[in-house]
TORVEXZA-267136 format. One record per residue: residue in three letters; y, z, x of N, C-alpha, C, O in turn. Coordinates in steps of 0.001 Angstrom, whole numbers, plus 500000, padded with zeros to 6 digits. Atoms other than C-alpha are relative to their C-alpha. Example, Ala and Ser with C-alpha at 12.3 -4.5 7.8 and 13.67 -1.06 7.14 Angstrom:
ALA498810500000500890495500507800512300501200500000500900501181500665501936 SER498810499940499180498940507140513670501090500730499230502198500899499739 
# end
This chain:
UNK499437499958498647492872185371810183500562501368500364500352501895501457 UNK499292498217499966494753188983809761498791500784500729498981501709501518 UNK500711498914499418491411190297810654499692499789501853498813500210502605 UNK500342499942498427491802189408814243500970500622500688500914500639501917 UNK498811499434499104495125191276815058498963501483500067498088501954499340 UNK500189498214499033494458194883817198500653500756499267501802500486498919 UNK499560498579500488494867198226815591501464500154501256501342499671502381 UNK499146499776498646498055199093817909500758501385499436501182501772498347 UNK499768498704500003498962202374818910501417500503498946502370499752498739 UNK499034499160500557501245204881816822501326500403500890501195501246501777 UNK498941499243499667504804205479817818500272500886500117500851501396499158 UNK499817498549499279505063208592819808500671500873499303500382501956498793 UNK498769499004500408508404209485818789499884500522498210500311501588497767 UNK499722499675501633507727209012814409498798501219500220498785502261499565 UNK501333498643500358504308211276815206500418501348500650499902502370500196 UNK499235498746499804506236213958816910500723500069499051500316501020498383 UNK499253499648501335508758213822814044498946501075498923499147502202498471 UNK501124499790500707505417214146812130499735501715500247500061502588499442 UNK500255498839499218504428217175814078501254500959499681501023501974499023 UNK498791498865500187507876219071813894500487500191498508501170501138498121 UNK499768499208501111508080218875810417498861500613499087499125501061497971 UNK501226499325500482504591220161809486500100501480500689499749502531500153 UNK500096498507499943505204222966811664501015501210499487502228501201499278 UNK499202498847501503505891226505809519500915500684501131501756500341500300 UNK499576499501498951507927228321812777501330499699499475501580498524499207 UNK499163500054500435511086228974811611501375499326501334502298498517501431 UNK499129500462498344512555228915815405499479499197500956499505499325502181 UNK500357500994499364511050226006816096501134498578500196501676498138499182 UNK499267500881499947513262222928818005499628498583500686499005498265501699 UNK499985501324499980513620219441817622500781499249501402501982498988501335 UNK498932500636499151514751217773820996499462498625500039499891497913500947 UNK500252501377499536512955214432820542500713499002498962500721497804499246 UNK499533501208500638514648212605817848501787499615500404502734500347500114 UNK498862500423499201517624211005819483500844499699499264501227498530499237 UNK498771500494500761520426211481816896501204501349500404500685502345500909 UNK498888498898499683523653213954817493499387500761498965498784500241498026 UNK500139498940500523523095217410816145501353500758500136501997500785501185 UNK499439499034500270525424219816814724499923501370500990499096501590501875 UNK500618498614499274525617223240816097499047500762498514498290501688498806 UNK500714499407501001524010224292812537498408499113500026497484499682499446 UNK500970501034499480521242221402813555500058498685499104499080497951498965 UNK499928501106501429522495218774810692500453499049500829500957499317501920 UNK499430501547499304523373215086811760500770499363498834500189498546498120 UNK499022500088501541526532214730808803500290498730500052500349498223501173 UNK498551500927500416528474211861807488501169500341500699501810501389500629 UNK498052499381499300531832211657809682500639499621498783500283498745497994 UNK499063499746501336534592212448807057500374498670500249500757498247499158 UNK498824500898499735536247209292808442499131498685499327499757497719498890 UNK501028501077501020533324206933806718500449500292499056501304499639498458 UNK499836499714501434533308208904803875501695499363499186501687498924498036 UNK498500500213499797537370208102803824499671498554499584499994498089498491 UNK500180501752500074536171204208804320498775499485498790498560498383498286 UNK501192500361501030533231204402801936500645500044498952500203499214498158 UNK499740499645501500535192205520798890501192498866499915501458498488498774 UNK499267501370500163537894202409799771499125498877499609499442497954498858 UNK500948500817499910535029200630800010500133499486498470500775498581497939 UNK500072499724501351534036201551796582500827499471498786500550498909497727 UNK499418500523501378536960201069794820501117498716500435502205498395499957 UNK499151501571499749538140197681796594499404498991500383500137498022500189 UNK500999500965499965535206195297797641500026499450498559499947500109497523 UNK500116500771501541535238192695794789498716499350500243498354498731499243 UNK501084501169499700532059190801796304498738500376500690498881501049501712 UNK500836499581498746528783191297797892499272498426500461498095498376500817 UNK500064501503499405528499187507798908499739499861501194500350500692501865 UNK500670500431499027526928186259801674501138500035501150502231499669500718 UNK498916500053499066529139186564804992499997498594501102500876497941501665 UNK499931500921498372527379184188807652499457500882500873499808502062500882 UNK499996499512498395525809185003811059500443500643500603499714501405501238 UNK499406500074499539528193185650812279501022502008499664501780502782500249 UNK499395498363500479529087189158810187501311499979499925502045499042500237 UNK498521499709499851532330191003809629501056499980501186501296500883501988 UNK499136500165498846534836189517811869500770500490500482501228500420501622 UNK498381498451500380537518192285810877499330500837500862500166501468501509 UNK500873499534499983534762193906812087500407500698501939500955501571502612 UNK500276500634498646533959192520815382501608500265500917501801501044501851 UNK499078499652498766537409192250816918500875501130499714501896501218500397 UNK499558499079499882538441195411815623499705501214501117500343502236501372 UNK500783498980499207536096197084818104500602499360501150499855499801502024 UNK500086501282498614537114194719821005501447500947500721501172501009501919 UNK498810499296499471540630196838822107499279501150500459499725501497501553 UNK500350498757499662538611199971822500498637499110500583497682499621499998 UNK501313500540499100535596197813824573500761499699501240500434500042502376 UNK499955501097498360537601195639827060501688500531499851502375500365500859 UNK498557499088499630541191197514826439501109498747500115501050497884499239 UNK498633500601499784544553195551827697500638499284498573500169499451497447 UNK498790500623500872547193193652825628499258498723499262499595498187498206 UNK500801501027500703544293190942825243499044500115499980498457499335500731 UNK501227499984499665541248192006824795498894498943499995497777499067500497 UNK500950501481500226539732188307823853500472499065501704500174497900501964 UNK499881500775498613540861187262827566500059498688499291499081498101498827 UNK499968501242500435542350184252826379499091499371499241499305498173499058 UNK501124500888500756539413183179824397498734499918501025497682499466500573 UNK501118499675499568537078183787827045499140501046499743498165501219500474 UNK501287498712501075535177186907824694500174499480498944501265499045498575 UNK500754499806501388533710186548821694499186500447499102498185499745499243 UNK501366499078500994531364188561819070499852499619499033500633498919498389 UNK500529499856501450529415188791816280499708501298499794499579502189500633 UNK501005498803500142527970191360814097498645500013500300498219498891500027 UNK501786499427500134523913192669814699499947500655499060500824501218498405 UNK500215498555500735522135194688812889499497500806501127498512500643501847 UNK500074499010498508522707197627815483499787499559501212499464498404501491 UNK499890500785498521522808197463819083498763499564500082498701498643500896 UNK501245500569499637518674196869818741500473498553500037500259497828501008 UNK499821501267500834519911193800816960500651499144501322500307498048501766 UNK498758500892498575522824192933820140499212500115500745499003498950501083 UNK500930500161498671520157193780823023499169498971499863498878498301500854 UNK501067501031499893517656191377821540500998498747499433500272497808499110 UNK499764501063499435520073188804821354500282499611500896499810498519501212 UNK500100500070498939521305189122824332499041499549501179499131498817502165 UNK501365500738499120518034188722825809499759498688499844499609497848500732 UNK500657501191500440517097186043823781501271498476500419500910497397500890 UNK499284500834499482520607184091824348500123499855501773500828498953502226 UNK500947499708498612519259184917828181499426499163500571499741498497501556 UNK501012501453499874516408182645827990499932499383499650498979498640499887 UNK499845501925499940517555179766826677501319499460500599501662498283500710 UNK499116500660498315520550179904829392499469499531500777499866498536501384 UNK500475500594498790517901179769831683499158501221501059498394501085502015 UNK500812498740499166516876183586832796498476499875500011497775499221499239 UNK501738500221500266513275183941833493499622501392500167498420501610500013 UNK500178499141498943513560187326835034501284501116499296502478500827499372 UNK498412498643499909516071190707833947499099501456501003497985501979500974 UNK499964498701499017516447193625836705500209501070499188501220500795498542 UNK499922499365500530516229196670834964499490501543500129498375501989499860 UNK500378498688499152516531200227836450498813501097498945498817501169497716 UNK500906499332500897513834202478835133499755501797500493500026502233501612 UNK499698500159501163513303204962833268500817499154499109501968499229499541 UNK498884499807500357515194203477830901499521499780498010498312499782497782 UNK500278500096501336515246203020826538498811499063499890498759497882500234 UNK501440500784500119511620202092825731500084498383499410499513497350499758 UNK500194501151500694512522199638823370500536498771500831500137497610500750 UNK499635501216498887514406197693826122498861498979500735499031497779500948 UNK501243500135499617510936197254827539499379498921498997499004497894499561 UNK500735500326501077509463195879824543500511498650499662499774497668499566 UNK499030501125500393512408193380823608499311498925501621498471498029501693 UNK500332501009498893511804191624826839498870499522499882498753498307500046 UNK501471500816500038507878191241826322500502499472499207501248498623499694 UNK499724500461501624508679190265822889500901498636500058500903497803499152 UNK499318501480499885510940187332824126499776499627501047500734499039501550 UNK501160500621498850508455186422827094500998499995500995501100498893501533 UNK498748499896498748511564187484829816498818500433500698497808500510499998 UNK500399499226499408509834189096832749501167501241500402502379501213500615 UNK498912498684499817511109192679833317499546500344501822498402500257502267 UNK499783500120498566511889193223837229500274501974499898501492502144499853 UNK499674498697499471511978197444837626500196500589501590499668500485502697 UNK499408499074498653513709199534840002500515500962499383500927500839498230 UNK500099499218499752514203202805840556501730500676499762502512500711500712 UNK498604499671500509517749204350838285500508501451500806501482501670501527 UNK499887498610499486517408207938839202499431500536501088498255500261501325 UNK500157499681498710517475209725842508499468501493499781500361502153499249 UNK500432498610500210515539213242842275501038501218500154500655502365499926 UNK499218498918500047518337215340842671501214499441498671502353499899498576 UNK499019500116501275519996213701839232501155499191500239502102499364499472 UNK498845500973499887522417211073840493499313498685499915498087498571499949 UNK500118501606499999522344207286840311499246499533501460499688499810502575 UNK500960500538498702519604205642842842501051498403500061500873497354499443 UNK499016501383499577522651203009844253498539499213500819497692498556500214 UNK500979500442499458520214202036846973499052499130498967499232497912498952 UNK500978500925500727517762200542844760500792499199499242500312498085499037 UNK499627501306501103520061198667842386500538499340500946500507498166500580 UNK499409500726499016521881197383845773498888498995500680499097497871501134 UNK501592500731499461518134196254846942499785499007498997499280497923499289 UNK500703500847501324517584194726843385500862499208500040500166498240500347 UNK499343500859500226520451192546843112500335499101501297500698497940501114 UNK500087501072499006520569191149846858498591499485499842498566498278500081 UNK501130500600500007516924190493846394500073498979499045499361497992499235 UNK500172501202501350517668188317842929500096498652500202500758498079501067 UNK500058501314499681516839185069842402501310499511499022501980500265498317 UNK498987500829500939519381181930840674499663500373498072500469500249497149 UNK500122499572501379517546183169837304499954501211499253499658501476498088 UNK500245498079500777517719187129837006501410500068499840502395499633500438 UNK498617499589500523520180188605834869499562501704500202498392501888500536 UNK500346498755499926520076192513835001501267501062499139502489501125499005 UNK499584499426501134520151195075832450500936501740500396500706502504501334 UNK498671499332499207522891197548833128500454501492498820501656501403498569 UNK499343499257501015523341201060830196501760500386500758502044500712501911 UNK498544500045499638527555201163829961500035501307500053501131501647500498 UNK499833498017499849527434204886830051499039501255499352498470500692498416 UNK500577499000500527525604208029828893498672499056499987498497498398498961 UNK501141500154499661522290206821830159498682500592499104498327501769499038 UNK501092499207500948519279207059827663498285499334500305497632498466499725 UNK500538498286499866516786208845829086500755501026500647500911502240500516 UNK499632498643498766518369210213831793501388500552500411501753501237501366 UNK498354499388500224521974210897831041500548499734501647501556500369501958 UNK499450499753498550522447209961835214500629498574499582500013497574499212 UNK498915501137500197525632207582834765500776499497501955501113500241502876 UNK499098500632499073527311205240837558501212500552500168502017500178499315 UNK498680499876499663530455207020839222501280498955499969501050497910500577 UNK499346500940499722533270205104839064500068499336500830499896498119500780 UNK500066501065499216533683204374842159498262498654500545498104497568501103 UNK501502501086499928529626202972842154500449498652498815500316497444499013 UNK499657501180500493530869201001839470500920498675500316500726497499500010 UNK500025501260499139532967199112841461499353499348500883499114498147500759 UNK501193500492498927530835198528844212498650499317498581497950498389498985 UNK500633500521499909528689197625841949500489498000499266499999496896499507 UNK499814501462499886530757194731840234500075498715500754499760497540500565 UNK500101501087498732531545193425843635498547499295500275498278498166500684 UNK501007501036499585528234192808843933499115498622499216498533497649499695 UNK499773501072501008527805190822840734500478499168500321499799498145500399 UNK498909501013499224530851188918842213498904499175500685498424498105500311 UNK500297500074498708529212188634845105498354498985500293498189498103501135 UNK500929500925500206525474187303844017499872498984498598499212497964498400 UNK500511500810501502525549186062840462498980500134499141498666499366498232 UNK500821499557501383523040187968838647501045499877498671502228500200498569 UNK499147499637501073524166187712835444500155501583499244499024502067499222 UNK500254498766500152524797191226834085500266499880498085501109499240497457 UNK500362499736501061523607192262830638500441501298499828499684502062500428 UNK499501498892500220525680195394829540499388500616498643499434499973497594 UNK500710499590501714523772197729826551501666501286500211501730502102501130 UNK499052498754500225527177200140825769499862500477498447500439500097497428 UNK500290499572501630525603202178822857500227500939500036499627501446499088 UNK499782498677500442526970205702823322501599500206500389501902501270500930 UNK498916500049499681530558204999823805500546501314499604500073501801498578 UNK499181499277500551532955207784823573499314501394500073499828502435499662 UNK500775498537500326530146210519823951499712500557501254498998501548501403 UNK499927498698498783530708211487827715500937500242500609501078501413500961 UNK498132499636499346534239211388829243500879499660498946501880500376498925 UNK499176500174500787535875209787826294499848498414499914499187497770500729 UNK500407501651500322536109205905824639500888499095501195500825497887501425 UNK499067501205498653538696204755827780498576500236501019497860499300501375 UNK500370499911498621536694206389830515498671499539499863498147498959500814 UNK501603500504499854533030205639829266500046498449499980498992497872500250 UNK499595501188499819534928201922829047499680499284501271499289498124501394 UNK499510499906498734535365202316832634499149498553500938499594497670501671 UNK501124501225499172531932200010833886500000498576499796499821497563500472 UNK500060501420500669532158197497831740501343499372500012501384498307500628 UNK498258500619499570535934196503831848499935499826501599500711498945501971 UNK500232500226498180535007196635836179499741498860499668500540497932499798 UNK500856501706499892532448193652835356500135499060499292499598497963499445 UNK499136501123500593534474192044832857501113499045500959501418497852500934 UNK498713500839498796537258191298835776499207499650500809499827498816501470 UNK501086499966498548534485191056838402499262498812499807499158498336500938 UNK500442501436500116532784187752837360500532499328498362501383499713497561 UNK499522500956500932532869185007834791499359499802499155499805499144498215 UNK500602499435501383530136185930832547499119501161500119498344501581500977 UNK500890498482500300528837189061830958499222500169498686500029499788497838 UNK500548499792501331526383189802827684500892501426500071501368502081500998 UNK499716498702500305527538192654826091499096500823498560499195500260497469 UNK500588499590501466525361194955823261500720500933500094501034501572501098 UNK499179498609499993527396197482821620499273500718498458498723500084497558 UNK500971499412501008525906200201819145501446500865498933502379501526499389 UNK499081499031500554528030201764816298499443501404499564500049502431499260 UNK501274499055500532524764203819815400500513501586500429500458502537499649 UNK499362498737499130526298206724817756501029500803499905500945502031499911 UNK498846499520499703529667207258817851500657499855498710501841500082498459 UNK498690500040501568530487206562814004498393500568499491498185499927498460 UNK501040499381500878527170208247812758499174499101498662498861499510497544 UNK500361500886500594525789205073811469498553499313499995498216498146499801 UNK501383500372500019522175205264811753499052498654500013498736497662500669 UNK500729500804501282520269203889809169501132498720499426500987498109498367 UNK498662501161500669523498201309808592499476499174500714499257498043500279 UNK500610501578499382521958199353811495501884499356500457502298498378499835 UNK498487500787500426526134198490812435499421500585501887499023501637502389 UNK499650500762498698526255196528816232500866499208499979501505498829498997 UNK499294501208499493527930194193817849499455499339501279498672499812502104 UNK500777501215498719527195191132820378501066499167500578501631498304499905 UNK498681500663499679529915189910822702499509499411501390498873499925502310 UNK500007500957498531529913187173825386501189499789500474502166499619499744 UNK498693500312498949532444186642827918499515498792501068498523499084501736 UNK500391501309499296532110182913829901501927499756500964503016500329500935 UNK498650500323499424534666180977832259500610500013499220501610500549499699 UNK498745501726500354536823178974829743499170500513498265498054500892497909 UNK500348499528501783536975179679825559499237498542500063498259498774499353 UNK501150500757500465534940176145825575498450500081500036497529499497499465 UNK501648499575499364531874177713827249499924500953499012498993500787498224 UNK500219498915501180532392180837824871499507499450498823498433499799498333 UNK500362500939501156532367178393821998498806499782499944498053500200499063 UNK501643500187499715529267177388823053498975500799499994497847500549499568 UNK501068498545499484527495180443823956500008500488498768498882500801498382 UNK500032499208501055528568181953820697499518498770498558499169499097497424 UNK501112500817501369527079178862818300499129499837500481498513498927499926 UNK501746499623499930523829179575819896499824501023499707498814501078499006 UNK499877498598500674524457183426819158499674499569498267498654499829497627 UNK500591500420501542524602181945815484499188499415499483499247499418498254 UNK501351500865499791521470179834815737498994500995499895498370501148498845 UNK500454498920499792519735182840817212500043500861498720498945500888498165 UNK499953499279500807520806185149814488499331499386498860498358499889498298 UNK500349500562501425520176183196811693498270499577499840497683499423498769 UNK501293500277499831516568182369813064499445501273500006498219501173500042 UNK500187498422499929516157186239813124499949500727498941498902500850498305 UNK499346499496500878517765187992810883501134499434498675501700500230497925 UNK499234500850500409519817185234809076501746500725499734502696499942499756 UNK499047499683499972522721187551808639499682501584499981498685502160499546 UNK499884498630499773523790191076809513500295500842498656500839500299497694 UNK499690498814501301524090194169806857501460500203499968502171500384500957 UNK498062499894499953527843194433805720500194501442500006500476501881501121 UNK499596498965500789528372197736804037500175501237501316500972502120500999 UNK499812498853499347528072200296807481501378499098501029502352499695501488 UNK498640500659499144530545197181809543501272500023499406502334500106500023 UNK498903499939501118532787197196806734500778501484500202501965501664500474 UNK499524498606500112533352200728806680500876500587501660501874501291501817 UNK499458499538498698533650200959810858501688498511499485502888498757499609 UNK498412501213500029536666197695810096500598501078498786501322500149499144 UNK499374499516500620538173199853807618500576501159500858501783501362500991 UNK498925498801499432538425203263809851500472499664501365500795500528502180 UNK499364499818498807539575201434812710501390498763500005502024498318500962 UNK498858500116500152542221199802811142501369500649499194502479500215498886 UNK498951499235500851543878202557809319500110501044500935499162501775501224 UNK499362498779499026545829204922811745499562501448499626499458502454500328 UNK500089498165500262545086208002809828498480500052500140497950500966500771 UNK501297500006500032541490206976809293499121499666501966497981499917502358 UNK500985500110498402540864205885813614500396501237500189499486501777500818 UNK499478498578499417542930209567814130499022500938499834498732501716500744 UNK501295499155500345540001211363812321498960499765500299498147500688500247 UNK501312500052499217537089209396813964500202500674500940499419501539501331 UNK500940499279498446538024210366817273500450501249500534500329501632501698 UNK500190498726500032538967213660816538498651500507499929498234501275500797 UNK501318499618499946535359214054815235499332499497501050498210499978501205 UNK500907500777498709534159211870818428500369501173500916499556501651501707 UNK499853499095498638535964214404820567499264501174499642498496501617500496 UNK500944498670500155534390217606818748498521499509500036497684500398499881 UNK501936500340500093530647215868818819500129500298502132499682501184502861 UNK499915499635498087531690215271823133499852501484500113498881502115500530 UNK500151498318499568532669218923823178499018500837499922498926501838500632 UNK501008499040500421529883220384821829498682499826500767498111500831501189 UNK500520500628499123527496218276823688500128500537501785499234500868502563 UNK499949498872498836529439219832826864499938501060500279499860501539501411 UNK500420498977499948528988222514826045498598500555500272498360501452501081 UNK501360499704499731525197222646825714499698499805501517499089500483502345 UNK500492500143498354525211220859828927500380500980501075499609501104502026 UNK499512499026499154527149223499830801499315501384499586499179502021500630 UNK501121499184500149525002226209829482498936499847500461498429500778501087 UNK501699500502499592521665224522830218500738499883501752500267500792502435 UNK499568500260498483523464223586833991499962501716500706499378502018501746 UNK499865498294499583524206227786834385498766500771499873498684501984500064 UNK501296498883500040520702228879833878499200500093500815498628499090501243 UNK500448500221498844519140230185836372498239500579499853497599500967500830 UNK501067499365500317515834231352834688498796498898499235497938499247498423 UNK500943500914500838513878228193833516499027499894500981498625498738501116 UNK501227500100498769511292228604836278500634499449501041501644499742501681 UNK500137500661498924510591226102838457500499497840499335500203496684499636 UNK499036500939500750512766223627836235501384499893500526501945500753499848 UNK498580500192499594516358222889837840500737499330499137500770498112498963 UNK499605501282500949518434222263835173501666499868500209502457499524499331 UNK498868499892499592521612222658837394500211498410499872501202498328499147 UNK499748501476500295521725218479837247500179499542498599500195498334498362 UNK499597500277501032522448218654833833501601499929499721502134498999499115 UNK498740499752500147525870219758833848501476499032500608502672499079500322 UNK499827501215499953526601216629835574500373498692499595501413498033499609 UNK500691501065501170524875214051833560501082499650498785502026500430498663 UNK499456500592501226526433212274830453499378499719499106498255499227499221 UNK500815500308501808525497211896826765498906500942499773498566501855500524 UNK500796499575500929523071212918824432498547500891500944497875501903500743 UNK501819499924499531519865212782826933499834500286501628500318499762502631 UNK500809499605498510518311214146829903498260500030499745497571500049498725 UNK501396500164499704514773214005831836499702500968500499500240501302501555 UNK500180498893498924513281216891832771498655500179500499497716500101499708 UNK501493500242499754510193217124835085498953500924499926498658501976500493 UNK501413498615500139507027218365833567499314498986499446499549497863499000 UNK501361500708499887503955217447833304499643500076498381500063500948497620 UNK500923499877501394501841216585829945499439500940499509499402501016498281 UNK500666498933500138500103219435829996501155501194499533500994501897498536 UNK498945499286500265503640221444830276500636499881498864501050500805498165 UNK499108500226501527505279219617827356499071500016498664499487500129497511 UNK500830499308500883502166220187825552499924501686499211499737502050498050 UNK499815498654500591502535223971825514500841500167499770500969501176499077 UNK498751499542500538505949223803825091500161499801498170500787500545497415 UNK500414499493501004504831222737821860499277500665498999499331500715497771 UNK501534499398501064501772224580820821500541501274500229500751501984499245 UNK499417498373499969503178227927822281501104500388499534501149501471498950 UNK498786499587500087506763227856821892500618499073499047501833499124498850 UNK498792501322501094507792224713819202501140499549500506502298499567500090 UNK498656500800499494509763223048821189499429498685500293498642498323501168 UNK500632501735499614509182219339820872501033499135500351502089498823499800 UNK499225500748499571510191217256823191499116498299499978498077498236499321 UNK500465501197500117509272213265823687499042500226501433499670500785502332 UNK500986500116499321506061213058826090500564499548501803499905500032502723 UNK499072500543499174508409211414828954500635500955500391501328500484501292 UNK499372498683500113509933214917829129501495499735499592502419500544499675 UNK498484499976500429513003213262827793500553501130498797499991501528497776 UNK499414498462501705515314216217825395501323499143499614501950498429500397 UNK498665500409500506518218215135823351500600501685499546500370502501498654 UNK499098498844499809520712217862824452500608500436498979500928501609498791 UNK499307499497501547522221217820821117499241500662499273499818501594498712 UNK500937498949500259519177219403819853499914501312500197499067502069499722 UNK499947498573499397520234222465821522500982500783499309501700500020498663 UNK498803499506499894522725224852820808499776500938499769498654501282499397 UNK499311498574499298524697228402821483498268500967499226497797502003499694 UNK500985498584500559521596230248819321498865499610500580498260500647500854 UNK501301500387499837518425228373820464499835499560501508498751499209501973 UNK500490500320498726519261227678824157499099500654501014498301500219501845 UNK501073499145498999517900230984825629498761499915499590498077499909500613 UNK501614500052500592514427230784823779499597498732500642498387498761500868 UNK500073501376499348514583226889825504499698500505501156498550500586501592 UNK499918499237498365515163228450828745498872500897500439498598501145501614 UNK501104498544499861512362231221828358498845499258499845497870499433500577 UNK501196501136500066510041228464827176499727499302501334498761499466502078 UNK500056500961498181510485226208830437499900501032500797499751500461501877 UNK500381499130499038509979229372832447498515500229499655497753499943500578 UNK500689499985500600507272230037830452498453499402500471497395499933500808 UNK500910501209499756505367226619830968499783499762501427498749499442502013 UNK500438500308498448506288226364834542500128500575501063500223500106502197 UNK500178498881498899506244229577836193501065500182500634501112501020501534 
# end
């Protein structure tokens, strides 16, 4: 029977990897693999793991099975820095589990989705491929509209079109900040306007918040999602630790529902454990463990988000360089300096991002998406001379 499945295409992004490390070019740069970069170009261990790894080490007595349900220490340790105030479990109306990584929380989310009853998620586009994929993959239909406005801000208009148009079964998929591809984030004040309108029709809203802390800071990139937490009476939430604690390959998420009434939560969250366990049967401990360790030791959260604030800074920095250049052709990359997180889109053609790597080694993802962190103070002007380069 095996011999009837389809050859299916190669992953873009591992065969560019492929590509950038075969080539010999010493000043050749990496902007397609979407992890934080150093200014030396390394993607380190934060000291503040290492801190939690070596407790780890010499105080775990067990590697015993947890449950579904993952590290709970875990789970509502993250929940004060998600939804903030004096309660962040709203009376028992939130609840989480662990994933493995936010992939892990988006595709339940979906999947606890359609057996609420969605048939249908709204979902501004560009947006993270794999978002795309998860939805075929759990037979949702994906509803696109139009995220970004050509001059680099948020296309309101279209998500205001998309959500009065929704039917009783669309939920719509919503990134909580630092936008990945296109780094173009919801203003605050759009973010109210746009909870009201949540209020207002009853899409359900599906929040992915996987780059917390990596464009204004962990309150203010809070900012959307705490709106549409007060703004109706249920919300999915996927949250990624992959980002902001340098936890890759750990695979360390979270998956939080918010309903009227802690009996509906109850509910919602022992189908979350149904779900999981039909999946994945249980989440990876050892990278959740480590985030519940540095975010309950004062000295150990003081040194994450010291290192969270020097990864932001550096990040603004590139972006305010790349925003001041006025020599990349017929490239405007004044809308960068703007933008939030890791990633921007910049428009060029196949042919353009082709020579940018055959002439100049600069590989970017085919989409013209760059991960800005890829950049820095020594390699931006040769970036800049390249995109003039390619597009006159």
């Amino acid at each position: 029977m095996l011999d009837r499945l389809e050859q299916q295409p190669a992953d873009a992004l591992l065969a560019l990897i492929k590509l950038h490390d075969a080539d010999p070019r010493e000043d050749k740069i990496d902007l397609g693999v979407g992890v934080y970069r150093t200014a030396t170009g390394g993607t380190p261990v934060f000291a503040c793991i290492k801190a939690a790894e070596a407790k780890l080490v010499a105080e775990q007595d067990t590697k015993a099975y947890l449950g579904p349900e993952g590290d709970m220490g875990f789970v509502h340790a993250l929940m004060p820095h998600i939804f903030g105030g004096s309660d962040p479990a709203l009376g028992g109306r939130i609840d989480g589990m662990q994933t493995p990584g936010g992939t892990g929380a988006v595709r339940l989310a979906v999947a606890m989705a359609r057996k609420a009853g969605v048939t249908r998620i709204l979902m501004g586009t560009p947006s993270w491929p794999n978002h795309a994929q998860i939805l075929a993959d759990t037979g949702v239909e994906m509803v696109g509209f139009n995220h970004a406005k050509a001059d680099g801000t948020a296309d309101m208009d279209a998500l205001r079109d998309a959500l009065r148009g929704a039917g009783s079964t669309d939920a719509v998929l919503l990134h909580g900040c630092c936008h990945n591809p296109t780094g173009v984030d919801y203003t605050n004040d759009q973010w109210d306007e746009i909870a009201s309108l949540l209020a207002e029709t009853g899409v359900l809203p599906i929040v992915d918040l996987a780059y917390q802390g990596l464009g204004d800071g962990m309150e203010e990139d809070a900012y959307g999602t705490r709106k549409v937490v007060a703004a109706v009476p249920e919300v999915l939430i996927a949250y990624s630790c992959d980002k902001n604690f340098g936890l890759y390959r750990d695979r360390v998420g979270a998956f939080y529902v918010l309903t009227a009434n802690a009996e509906d939560t109850a509910k919602a969250m022992s189908n979350g454990y149904a779900l999981a366990r039909a999946n994945w049967s249980m989440p990876p401990d050892h990278g959740a463990s480590a985030v519940r360790l540095a975010l309950t030791d004062p000295a150990m959260t003081k040194q994450w988000t010291d290192e969270l604030d020097s990864m932001r800074a550096r990040i603004r920095q590139v972006r305010e360089k790349l925003a001041a250049s006025s020599n990349a052709g017929a490239v405007n990359l004044a809308p960068l300096g703007t933008q939030q997180g890791m990633f921007a889109i910049l428009p060029l053609s196949k042919e353009q991002i082709l020579a940018l790597r055959e002439d100049h080694g600069v590989y970017m993802a085919g989409s013209g998406r760059i991960n800005v962190a890829g950049l820095t103070m020594g390699n931006i002007d040769k970036f800049v001379s390249a995109l003039a380069a390619v597009s006159g």
